[in-house]
N, CA, C and O atoms as a GROMACS GRO file, in nm:
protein
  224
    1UNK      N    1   0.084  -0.119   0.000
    1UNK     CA    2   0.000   0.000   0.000
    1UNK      C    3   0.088   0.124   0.000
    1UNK      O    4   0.198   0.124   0.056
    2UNK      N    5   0.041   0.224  -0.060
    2UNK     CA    6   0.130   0.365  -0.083
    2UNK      C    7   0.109   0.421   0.056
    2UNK      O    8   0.207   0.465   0.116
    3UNK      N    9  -0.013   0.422   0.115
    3UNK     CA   10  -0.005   0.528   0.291
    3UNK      C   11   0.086   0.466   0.352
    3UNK      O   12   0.164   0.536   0.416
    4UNK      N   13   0.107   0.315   0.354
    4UNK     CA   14   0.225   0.231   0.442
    4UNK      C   15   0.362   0.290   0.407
    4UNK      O   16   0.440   0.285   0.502
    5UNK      N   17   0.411   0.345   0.294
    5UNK     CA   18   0.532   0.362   0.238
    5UNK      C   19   0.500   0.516   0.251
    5UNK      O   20   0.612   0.566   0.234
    6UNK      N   21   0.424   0.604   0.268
    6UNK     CA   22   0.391   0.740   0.297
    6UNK      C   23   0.428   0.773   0.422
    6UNK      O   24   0.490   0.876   0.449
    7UNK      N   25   0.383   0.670   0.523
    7UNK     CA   26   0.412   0.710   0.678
    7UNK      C   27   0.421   0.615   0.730
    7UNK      O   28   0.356   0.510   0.727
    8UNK      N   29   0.592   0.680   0.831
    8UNK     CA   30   0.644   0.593   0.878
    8UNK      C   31   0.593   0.512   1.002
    8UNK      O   32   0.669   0.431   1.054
    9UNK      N   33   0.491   0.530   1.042
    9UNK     CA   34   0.463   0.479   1.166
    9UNK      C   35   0.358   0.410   1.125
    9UNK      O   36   0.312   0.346   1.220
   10UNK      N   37   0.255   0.382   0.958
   10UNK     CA   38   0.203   0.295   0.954
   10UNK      C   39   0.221   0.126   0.912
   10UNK      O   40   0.312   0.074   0.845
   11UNK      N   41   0.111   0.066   0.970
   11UNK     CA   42   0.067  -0.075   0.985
   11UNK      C   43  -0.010  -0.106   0.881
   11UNK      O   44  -0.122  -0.055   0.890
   12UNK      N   45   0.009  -0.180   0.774
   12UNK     CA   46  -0.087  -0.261   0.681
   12UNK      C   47  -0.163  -0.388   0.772
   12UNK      O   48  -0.104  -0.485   0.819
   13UNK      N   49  -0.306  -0.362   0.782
   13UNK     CA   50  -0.402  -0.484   0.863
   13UNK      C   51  -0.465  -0.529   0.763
   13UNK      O   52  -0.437  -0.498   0.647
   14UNK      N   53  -0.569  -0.618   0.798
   14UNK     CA   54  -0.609  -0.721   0.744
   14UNK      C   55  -0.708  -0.623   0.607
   14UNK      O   56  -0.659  -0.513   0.582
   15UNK      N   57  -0.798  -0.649   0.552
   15UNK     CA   58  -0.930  -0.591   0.509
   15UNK      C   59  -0.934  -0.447   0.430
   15UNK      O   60  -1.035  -0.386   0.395
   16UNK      N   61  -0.775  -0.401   0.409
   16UNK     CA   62  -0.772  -0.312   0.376
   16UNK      C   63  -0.771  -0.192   0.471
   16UNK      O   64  -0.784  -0.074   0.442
   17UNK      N   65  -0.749  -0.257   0.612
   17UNK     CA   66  -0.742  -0.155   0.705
   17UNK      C   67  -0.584  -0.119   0.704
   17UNK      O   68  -0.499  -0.189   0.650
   18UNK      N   69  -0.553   0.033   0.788
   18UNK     CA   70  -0.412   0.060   0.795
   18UNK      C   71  -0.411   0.149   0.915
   18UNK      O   72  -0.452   0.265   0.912
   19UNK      N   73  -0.350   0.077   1.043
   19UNK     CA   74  -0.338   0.129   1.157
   19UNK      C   75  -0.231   0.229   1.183
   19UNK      O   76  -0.122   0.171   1.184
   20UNK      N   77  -0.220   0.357   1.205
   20UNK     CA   78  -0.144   0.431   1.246
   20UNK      C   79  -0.150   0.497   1.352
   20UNK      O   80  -0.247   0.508   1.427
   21UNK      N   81  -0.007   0.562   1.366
   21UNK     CA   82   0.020   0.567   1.539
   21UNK      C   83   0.028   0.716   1.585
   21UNK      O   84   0.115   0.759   1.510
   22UNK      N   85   0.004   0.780   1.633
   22UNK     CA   86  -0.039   0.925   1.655
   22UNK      C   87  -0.013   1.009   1.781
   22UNK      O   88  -0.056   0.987   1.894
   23UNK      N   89   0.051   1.090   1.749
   23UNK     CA   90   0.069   1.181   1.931
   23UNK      C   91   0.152   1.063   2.041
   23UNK      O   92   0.129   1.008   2.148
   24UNK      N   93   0.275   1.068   1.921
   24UNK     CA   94   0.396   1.056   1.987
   24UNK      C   95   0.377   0.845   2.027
   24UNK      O   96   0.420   0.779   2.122
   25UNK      N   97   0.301   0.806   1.914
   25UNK     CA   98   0.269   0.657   1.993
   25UNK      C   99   0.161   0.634   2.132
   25UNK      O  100   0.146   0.531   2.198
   26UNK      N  101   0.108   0.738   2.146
   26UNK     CA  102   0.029   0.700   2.285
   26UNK      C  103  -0.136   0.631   2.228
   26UNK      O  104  -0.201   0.554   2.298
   27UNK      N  105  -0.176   0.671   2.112
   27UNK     CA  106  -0.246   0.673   2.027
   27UNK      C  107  -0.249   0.608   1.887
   27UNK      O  108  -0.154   0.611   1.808
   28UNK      N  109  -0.369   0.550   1.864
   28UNK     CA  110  -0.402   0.473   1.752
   28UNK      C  111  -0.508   0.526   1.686
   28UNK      O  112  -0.596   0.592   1.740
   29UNK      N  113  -0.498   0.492   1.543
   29UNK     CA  114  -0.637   0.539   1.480
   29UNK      C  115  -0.616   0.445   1.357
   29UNK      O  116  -0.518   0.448   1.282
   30UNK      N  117  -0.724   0.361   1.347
   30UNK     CA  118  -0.754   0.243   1.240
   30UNK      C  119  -0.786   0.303   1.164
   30UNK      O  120  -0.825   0.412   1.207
   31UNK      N  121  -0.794   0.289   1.044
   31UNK     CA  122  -0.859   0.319   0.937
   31UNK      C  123  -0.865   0.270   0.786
   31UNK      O  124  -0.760   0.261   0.721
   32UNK      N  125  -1.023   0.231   0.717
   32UNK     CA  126  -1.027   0.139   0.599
   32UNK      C  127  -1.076   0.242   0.507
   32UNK      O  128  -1.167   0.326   0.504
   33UNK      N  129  -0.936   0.183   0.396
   33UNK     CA  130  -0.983   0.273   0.277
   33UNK      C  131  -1.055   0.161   0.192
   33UNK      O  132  -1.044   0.038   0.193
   34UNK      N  133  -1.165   0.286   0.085
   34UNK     CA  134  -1.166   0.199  -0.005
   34UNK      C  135  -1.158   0.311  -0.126
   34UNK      O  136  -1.223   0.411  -0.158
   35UNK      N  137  -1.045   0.242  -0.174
   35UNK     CA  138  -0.986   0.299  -0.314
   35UNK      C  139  -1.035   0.328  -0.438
   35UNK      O  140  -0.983   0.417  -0.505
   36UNK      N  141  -1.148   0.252  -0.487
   36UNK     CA  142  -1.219   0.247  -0.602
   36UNK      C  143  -1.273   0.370  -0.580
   36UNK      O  144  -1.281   0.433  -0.686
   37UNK      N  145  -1.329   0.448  -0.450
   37UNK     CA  146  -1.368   0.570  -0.467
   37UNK      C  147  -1.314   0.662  -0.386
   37UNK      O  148  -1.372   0.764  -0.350
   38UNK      N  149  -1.220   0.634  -0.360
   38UNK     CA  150  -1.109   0.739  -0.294
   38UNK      C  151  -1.145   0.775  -0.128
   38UNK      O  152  -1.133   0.881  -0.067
   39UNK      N  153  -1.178   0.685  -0.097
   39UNK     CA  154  -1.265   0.734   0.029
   39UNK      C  155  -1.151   0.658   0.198
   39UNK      O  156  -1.052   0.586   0.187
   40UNK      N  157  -1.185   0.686   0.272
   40UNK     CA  158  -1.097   0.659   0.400
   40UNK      C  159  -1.205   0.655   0.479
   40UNK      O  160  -1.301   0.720   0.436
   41UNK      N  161  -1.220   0.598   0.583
   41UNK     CA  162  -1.335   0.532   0.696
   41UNK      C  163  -1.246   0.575   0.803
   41UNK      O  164  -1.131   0.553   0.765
   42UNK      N  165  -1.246   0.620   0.905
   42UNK     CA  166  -1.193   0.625   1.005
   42UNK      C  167  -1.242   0.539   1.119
   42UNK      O  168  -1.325   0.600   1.187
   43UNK      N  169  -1.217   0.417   1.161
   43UNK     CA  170  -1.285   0.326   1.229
   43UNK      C  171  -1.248   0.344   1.371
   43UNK      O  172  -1.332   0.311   1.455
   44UNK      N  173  -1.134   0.392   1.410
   44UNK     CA  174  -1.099   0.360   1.594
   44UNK      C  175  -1.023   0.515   1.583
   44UNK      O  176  -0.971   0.574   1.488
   45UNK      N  177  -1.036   0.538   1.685
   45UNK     CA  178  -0.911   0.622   1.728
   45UNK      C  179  -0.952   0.602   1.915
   45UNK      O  180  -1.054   0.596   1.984
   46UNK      N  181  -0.778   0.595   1.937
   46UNK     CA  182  -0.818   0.523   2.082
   46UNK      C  183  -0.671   0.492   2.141
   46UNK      O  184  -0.583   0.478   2.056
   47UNK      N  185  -0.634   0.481   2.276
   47UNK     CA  186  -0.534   0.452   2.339
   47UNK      C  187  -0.518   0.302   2.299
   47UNK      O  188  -0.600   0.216   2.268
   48UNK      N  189  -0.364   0.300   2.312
   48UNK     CA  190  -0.299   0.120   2.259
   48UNK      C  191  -0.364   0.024   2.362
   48UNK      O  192  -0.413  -0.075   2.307
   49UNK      N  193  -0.371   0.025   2.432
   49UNK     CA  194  -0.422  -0.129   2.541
   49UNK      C  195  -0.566  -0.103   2.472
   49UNK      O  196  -0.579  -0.180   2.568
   50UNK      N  197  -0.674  -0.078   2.414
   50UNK     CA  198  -0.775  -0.046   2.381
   50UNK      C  199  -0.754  -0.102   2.174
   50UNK      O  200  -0.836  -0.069   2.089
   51UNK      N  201  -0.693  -0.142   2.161
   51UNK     CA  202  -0.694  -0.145   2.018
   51UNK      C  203  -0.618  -0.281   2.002
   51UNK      O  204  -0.563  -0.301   1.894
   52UNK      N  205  -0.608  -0.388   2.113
   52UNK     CA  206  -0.604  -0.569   2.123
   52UNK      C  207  -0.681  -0.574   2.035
   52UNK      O  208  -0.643  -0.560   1.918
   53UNK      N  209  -0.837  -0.600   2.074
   53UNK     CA  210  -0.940  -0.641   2.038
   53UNK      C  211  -0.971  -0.612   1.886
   53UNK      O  212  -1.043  -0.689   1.822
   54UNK      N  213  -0.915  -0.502   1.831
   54UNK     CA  214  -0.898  -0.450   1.679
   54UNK      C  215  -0.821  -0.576   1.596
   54UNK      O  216  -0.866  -0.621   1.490
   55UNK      N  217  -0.707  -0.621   1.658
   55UNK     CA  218  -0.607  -0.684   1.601
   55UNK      C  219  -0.633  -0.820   1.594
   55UNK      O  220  -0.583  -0.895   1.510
   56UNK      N  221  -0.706  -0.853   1.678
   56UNK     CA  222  -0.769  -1.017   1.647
   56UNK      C  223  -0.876  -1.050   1.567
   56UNK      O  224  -0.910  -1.168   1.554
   0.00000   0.00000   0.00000
């Protein structure tokens, strides 16, 4: 994915999601694009012990 190679602190996930890390790592914010129409979903934004349950 190009946002993975755009920024350095992102995560390629499953579904087309791409987790990145925010305000210094204290912070997460998921998010699924879908490309065919240029669009970004913002699904979580949320402290790390809070974003397990994302990853399984």
């Amino acid at each position: 994915m190009d946002v993975v190679a755009d920024f350095s602190k992102a995560k390629s996930l499953n579904g087309g999601r791409v987790r990145f890390e925010v305000a210094g790592g204290d912070y997460r914010m998921v998010v699924a694009f879908d490309w065919k129409r240029s669009i970004a979903f913002v699904k979580f934004v949320g402290r790390m012990p809070n974003t397990a349950r994302l990853m399984s």
